[in-house]
C-alpha positions in Angstrom: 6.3 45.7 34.7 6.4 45.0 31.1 5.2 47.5 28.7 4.7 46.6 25.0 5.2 49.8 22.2 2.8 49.7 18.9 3.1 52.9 17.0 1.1 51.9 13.8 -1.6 49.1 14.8 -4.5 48.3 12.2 -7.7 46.0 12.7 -7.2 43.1 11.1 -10.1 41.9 8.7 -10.1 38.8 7.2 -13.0 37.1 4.5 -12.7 33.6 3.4 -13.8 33.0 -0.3 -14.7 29.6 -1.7 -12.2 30.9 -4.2 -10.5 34.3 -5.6 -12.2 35.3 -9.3 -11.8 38.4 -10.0 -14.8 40.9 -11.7 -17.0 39.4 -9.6 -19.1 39.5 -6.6 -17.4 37.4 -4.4 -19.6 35.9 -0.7 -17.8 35.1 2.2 -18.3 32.3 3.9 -16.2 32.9 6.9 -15.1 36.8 8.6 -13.0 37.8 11.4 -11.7 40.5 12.9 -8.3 40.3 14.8 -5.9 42.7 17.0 -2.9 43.8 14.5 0.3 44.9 15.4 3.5 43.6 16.9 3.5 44.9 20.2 -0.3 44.0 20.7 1.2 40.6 19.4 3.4 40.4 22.8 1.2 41.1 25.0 -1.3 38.8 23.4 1.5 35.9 24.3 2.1 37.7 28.0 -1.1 37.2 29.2 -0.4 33.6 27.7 2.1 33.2 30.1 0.0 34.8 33.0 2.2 38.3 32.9 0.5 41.5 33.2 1.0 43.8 31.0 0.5 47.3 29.2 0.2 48.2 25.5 1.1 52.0 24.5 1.1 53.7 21.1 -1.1 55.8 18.9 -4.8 55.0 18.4 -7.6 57.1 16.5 -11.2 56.8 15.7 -13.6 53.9 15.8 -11.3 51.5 15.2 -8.8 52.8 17.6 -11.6 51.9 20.4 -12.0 48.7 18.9 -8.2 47.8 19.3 -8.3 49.3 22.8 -12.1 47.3 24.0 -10.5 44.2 22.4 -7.0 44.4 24.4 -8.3 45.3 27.2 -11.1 42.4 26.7 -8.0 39.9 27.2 -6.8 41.5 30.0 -4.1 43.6 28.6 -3.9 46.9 30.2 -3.6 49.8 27.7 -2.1 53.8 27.6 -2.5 55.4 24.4 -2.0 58.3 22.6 -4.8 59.7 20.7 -4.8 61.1 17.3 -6.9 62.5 14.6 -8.3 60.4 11.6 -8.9 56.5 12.0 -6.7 53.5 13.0 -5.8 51.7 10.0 -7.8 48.5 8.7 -6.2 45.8 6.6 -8.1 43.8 4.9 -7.0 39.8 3.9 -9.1 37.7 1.3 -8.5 34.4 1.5 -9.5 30.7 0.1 -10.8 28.0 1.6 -8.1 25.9 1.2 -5.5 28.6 1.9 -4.2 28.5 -1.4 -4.3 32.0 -2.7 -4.8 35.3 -0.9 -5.4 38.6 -1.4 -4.1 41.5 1.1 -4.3 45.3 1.1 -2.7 47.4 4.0 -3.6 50.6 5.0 -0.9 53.6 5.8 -2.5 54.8 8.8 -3.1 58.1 10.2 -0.5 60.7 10.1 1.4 61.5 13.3 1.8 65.2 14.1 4.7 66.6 16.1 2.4 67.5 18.7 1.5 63.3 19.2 4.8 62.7 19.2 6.0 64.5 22.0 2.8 63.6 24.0 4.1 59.5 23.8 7.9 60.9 24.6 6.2 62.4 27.5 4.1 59.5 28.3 6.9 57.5 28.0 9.0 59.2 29.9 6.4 59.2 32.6 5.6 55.5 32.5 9.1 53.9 32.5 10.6 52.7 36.0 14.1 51.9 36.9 14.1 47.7 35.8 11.0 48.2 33.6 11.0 46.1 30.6 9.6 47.8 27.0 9.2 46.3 24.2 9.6 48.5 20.6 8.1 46.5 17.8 6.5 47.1 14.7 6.7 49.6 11.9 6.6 53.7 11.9 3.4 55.7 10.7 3.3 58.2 8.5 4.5 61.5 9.4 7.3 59.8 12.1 11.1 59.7 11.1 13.2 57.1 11.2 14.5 58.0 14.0 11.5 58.3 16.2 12.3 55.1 18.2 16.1 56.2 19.3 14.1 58.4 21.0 12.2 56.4 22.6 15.4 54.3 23.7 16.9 57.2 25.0 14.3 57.9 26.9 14.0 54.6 28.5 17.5 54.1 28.7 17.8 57.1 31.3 15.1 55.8 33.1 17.5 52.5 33.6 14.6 50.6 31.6 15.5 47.3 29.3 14.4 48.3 25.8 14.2 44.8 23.8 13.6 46.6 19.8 12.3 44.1 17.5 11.7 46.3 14.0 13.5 47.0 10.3 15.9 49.4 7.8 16.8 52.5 9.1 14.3 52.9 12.4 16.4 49.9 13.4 19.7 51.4 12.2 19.0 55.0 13.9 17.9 52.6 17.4 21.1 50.4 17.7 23.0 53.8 17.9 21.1 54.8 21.8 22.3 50.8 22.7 19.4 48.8 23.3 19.5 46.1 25.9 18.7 43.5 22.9 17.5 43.5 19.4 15.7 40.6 17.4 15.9 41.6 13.4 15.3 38.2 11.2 17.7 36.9 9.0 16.8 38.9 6.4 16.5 42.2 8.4 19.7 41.3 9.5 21.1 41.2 6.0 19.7 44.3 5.1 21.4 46.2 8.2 24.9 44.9 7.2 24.8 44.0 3.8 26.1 41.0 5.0 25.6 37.0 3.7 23.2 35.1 6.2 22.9 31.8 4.4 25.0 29.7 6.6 25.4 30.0 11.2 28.9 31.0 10.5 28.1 34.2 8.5 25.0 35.4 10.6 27.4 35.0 13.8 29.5 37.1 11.8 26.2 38.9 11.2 25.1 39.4 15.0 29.0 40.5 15.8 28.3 43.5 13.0 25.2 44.0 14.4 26.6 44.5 18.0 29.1 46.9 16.4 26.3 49.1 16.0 25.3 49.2 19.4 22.9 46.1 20.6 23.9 44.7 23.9 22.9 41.8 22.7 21.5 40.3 19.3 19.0 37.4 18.3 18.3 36.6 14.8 15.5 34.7 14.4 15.8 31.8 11.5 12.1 30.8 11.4 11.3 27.3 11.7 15.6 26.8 12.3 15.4 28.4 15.2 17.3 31.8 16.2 21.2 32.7 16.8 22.0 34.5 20.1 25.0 36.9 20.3 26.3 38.2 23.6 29.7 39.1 25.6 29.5 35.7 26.5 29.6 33.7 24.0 27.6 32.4 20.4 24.5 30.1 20.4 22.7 28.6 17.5 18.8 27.4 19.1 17.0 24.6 17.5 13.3 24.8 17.5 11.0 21.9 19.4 9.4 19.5 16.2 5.4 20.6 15.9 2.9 20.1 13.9 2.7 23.3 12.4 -0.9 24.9 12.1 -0.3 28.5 11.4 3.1 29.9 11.5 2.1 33.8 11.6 2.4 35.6 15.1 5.2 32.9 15.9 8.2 36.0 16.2 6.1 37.7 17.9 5.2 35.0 20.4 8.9 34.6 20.3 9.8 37.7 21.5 7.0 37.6 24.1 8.8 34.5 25.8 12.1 35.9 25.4 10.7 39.4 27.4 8.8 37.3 29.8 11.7 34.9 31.1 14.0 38.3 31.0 11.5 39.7 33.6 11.7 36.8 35.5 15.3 37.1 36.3 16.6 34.3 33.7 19.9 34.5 31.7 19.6 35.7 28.0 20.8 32.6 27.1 18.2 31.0 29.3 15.7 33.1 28.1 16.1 33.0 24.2 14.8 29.1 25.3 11.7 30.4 26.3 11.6 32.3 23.5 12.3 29.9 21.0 9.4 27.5 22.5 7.1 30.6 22.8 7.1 30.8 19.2 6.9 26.8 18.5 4.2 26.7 20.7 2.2 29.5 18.8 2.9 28.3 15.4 1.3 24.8 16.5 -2.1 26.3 17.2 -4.5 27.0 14.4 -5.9 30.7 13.4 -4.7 33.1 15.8 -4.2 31.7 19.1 -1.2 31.9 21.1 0.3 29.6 23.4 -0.1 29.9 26.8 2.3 28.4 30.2 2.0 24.9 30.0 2.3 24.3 26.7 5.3 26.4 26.1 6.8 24.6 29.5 6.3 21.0 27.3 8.1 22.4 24.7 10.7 24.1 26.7 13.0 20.7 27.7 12.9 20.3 23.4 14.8 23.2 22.9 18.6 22.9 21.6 21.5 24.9 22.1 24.3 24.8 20.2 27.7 26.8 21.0 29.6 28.0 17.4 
C-alpha cells in the first residue's frame, strides 16, 4: 500500500483576466478550482499509473470537504485528521496569454497539540511492515520543524519506506530518523548544505553531504536536466525524455509519484528514479493540470538517460 502525507493542503483557485490593471474591476473569463498540495499531487499521478492509494493529513471546514469529495472523486482513497477553522484557499490571477500573474497564499489553520498526536496515532495505526509513505509538502502553522521526524520515526518502526520530499529545517530535523530516500531540488539541496550546485560534480558532492545527514538514498531533482541519484551503489546523473513542454507545474511531483510507484513494484532505485524521471516529462507535456497516466509514461520510459559520474 502506498500512502501519500499532506499536512497543509489549500484549494486552488485560479481566474484568467484578459489582462492584470490594477484599481480596477477586473472580469474573468476563465475559473477553476484545483486539488493543492504535494501529497494530493502523488496520488493524483498514482492513480495515473493505476496504483491505489491513500491521502492522509489535516483538513477543516468547507473546503476541507471539498479537497476530500474531489480526491476521492478520482479514486484516491482518503484518512484525515480534522481540525478547527477552514482549509486554506489560494488564490492565482492570471492572463490570457500567461504573461503576468498574480498569487496570494493562505497560512492555513493552526494545528493544536491535540491534532497532532491524533495523525501520530493514525499513523502509527495505518503503517504496515513494507508500506510505502510519502512525506511532502510544507508544515502549517502551529507545527515545529520537527513534526515530520516524527512521523519517520514512527514509520520507520513500523519497517515502512518513508520517501520525504520537503525544505529547510523540517527536512534537516527528518534526515536525522534516516529516511529510506529524500528528493530536495537543487536549490533545496543548496540550502541544506550550504554547498555549490551549479555543476553534476558539486551536487554529487551535494547528495554525499546530504547522505551524511542520514538519507538512505538521495535524488536531486534538476528540472528540465533531469535529477542526480546517490546511493551505496554508485552516482547517476538522469537525462530527461525531449517534450513539448505544456505546463511544467506538478512535474516533481509527478516525479516522485513514479519514483514511489516503481519502488512498490519491486524495481531498483536506480531503476525506479527512470520512472520517475518520465513520470515528470510526461506531466509537464500535458496542458493545465493533468497528469500523465501508464502508457504515456511507458513511451517515454526507453528515452530516459543514465549517466554514471
Amino acid at each position: 500500500m502506498i500512502h501519500t502525507i499532506t499536512l497543509n493542503p489549500a484549494v486552488d483557485r485560479e481566474l484568467t483576466v484578459p489582462e492584470i490593471i490594477y484599481d480596477e474591476v477586473l472580469r474573468a473569463t476563465e475559473a477553476r478550482i484545483d486539488f493543492g498540495g504535494k501529497g494530493f499531487n502523488v496520488s493524483r499521478i498514482l492513480i495515473g499509473l493505476g496504483t491505489l492509494n491513500k491521502a492522509v493529513g489535516f483538513l477543516g471546514g468547507r473546503s476541507g470537504e471539498l479537497l476530500q469529495d474531489g480526491l476521492q472523486s478520482l479514486g484516491i482513497a482518503t484518512d484525515f485528521v480534522w481540525v478547527p477553522g477552514e482549509t486554506r484557499t489560494n488564490v492565482s490571477i492570471v492572463t490570457q496569454i500567461n504573461d503576468r500573474y498574480i498569487k496570494v497564499n493562505e497560512k492555513g489553520p493552526q494545528i493544536d497539540a491535540a491534532r497532532q498526536a491524533e495523525l501520530l496515532q493514525k499513523i502509527d495505526q495505518l503503517a504496515k511492515p513494507g508500506d510505502w509513505w510519502v512525506i511532502a509538502g510544507s508544515l502549517p502553522p502551529g507545527i515545529s520543524a520537527d513534526y515530520y521526524a516524527k512521523i519517520v520515526h514512527v514509520l520507520n518502526a513500523k519497517h515502512s519506506q518513508v520517501l520525504l520530499d520537503t525544505s529547510d529545517e523540517a527536512l534537516r530535523f527528518g534526515l536525522q530518523e534516516k529516511p529510506y530516500l529524500v528528493k530536495p531540488n537543487a536549490l533545496e539541496a543548496h540550502v541544506l548544505t550550504g554547498l555549490p550546485v551549479d555543476t553534476p560534480q558539486q551536487i554529487k558532492t551535494v547528495a554525499a553531504a546530504v547522505r551524511q545527514l542520514g538519507a538512505q538514498n538521495v535524488v536531486i531533482s534538476m528540472g528540465k536536466q533531469g535529477a542526480l541519484l546517490q546511493t551505496d551503489q554508485g552516482t547517476w546523473l538522469t537525462h530527461s525524455p525531449k517534450i513539448k513542454e505544456m505546463n511544467p507545474i506538478g512535474a516533481g511531483d509527478s516525479m516522485v509519484g513514479g519514483l514511489v510507484y516503481a519502488l512498490s513494484q519491486g524495481y531498483s532505485v536506480k531503476e525506479s528514479l527512470g520512472w520517475g524521471v518520465a513520470s515528470g516529462a510526461a506531466t509537464a507535456s500535458l496542458p493545465g493540470t493533468q497528469v500523465g497516466t501508464l502508457p504515456l509514461i511507458e513511451s517515454l520510459l526507453p528515452k530516459v538517460v543514465f549517466e554514471e559520474i
